[in-house]
C-alpha positions in Angstrom: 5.1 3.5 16.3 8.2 5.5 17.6 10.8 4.1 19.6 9.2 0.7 21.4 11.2 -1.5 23.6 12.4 -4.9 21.9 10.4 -7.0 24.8 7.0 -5.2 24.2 7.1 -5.3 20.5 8.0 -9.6 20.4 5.0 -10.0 22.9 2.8 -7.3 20.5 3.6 -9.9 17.8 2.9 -12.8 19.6 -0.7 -11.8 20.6 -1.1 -10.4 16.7 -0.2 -14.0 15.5 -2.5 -15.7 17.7 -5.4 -13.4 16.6 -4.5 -13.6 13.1 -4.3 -17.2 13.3 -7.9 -17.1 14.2 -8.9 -14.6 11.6 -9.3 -12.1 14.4 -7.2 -9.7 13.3 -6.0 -8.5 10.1 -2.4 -9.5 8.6 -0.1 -6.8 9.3 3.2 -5.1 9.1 4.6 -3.1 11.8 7.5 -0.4 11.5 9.2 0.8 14.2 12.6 1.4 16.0 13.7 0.4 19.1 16.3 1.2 21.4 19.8 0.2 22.0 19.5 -3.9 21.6 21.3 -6.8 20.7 19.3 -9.8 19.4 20.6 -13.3 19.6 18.9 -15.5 17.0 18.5 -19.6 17.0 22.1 -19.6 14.9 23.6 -17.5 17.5 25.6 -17.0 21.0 27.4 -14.6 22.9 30.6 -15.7 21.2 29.5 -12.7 18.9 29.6 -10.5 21.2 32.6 -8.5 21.8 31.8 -6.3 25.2 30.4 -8.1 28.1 27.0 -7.8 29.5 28.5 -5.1 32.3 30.1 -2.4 29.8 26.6 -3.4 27.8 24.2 -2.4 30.8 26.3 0.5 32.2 25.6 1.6 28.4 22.3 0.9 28.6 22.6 -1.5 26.2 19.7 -5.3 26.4 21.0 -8.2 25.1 18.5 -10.5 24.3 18.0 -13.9 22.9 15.7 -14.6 20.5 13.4 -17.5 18.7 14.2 -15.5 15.3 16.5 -17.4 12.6 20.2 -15.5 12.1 22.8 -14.9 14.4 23.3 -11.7 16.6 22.3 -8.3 15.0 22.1 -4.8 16.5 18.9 -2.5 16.8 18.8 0.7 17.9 17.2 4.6 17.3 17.3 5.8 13.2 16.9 2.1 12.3 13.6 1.0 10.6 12.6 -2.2 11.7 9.7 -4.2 10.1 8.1 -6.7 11.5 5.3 -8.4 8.6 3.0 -10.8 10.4 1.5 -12.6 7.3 0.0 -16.5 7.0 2.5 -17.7 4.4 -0.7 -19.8 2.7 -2.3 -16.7 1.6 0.5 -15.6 -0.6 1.6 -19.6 -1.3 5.1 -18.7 -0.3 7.6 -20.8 1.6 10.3 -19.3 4.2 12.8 -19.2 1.3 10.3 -17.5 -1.2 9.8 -15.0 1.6 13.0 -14.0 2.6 13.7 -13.3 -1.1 10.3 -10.8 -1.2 11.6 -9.4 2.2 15.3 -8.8 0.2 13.2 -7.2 -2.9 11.3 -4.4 -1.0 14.3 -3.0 0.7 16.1 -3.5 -2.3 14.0 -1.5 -4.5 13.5 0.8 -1.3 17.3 1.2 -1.5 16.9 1.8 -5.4 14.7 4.5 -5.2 17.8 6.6 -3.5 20.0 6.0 -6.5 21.2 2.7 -5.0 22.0 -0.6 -6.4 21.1 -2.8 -3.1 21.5 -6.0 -3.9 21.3 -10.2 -2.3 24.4 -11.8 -1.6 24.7 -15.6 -2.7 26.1 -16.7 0.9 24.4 -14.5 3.5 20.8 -13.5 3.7 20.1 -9.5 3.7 20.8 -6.3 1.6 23.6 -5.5 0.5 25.5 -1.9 -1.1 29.0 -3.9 -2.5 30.0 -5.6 0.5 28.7 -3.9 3.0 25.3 -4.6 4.6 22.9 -2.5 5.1 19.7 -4.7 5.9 19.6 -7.7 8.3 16.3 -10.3 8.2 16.0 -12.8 10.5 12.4 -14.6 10.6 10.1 -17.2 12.3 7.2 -18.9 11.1 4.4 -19.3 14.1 0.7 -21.4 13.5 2.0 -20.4 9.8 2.1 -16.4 10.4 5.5 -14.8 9.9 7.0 -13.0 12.9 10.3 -10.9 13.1 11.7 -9.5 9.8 13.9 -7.3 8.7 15.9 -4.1 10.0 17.6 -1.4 7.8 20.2 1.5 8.8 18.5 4.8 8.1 20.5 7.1 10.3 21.7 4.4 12.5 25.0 4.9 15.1 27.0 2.3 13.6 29.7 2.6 16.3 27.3 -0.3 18.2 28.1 -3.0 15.7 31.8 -2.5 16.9 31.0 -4.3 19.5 29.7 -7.6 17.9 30.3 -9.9 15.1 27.2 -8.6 12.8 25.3 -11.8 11.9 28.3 -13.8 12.8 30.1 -12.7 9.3 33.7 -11.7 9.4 35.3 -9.8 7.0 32.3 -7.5 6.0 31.3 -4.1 6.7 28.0 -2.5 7.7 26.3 0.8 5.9 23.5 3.3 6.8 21.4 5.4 3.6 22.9 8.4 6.0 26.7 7.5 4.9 25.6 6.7 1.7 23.8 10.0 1.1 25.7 12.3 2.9 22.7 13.7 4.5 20.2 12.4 7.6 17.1 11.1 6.2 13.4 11.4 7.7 12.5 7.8 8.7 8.8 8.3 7.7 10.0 9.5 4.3 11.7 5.9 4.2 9.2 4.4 6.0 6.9 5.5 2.9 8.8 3.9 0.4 8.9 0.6 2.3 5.6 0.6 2.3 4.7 1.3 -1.1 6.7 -1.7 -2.1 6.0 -4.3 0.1 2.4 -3.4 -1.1 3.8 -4.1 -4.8 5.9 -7.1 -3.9 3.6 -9.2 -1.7 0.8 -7.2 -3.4 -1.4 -6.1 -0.9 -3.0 -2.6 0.2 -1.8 -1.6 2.9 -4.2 1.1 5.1 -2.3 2.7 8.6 
């Protein structure tokens, strides 16, 4: 879907989940990017946030607060985010269960570069040693899923200088560009996300 602004894609998945909650519209998973952003989520504050909300707008920066779970996270261009807008009872999965399927595509994603991505037993996400390299934050709605997961492709990582990522000190954030050397096409990534979230919640998955 290209670049889409944070405020247009929550409402897109609000009016999916109502029509999917009355079998109007099919389950679905959305992958896009959006531009410069920080999220709050329901753990959160602004105590995260390290610039103020002037040096943020004159960057062109949102800040916005969120019904998602998780603390504060950055989004921005070169970062794939997913948004999966499933009814849990179809897969008979609880939140936990699903954060762990979330955690397993973009870890086998991850995998298929040559890298061991892996959970962390305190924090949820994906993580390359300690640094992180995928956020998920979620919210269950009429029992569809909303918000998910993002991962740094060929993200800027400069902008999480300027909060606490996910409110965890002491860690580091990666991108598959820093990893690999090299800029990778996000559709080529965007494939491979797709092909095993189709495997892991085991689906078909038709664009």
């Amino acid at each position: 879907m290209g670049i889409v602004p944070y405020m247009e894609a929550w409402e897109l998945q609000k009016s999916l989940v109502a029509s999917i909650a009355s079998n109007e519209h099919p389950e679905s998973l959305i992958l896009l990017q959006h531009p410069h952003t920080y999220t709050i989520g329901r753990k959160g504050g602004h105590d995260h946030l390290l610039a103020s909300i002037e040096q943020l707008r004159a960057m062109n920066v949102e800040v916005i607060e969120t019904d998602r779970g998780g603390d504060i996270t950055y989004h921005g261009p070169e970062q794939i985010v997913g948004y999966p807008l499933i009814n849990l009872r179809n897969i008979g999965s609880d939140v936990h269960k699903y954060l762990r399927m979330l955690e397993e595509v973009l870890i086998r994603t991850l995998n298929d570069y040559g890298f061991s991505a892996h959970r962390d037993e305190q924090y949820t996400g994906v993580w390359i040693g300690k640094a992180k390299i995928a956020a998920i934050g979620v919210k269950i709605s009429r029992g569809i899923t909303m918000h998910g997961f993002a991962i740094n492709i060929n993200t800027d990582l400069r902008y999480f200088d300027m909060i606490i990522p996910c409110g965890i000190t002491g860690r580091s954030v990666t991108s598959l560009q820093v990893l690999l050397g090299r800029t990778i096409p996000l559709e080529e990534v965007m494939d491979h996300i797709e092909h095993h979230f189709s495997e892991v919640f085991e689906v078909q998955i038709t664009r």
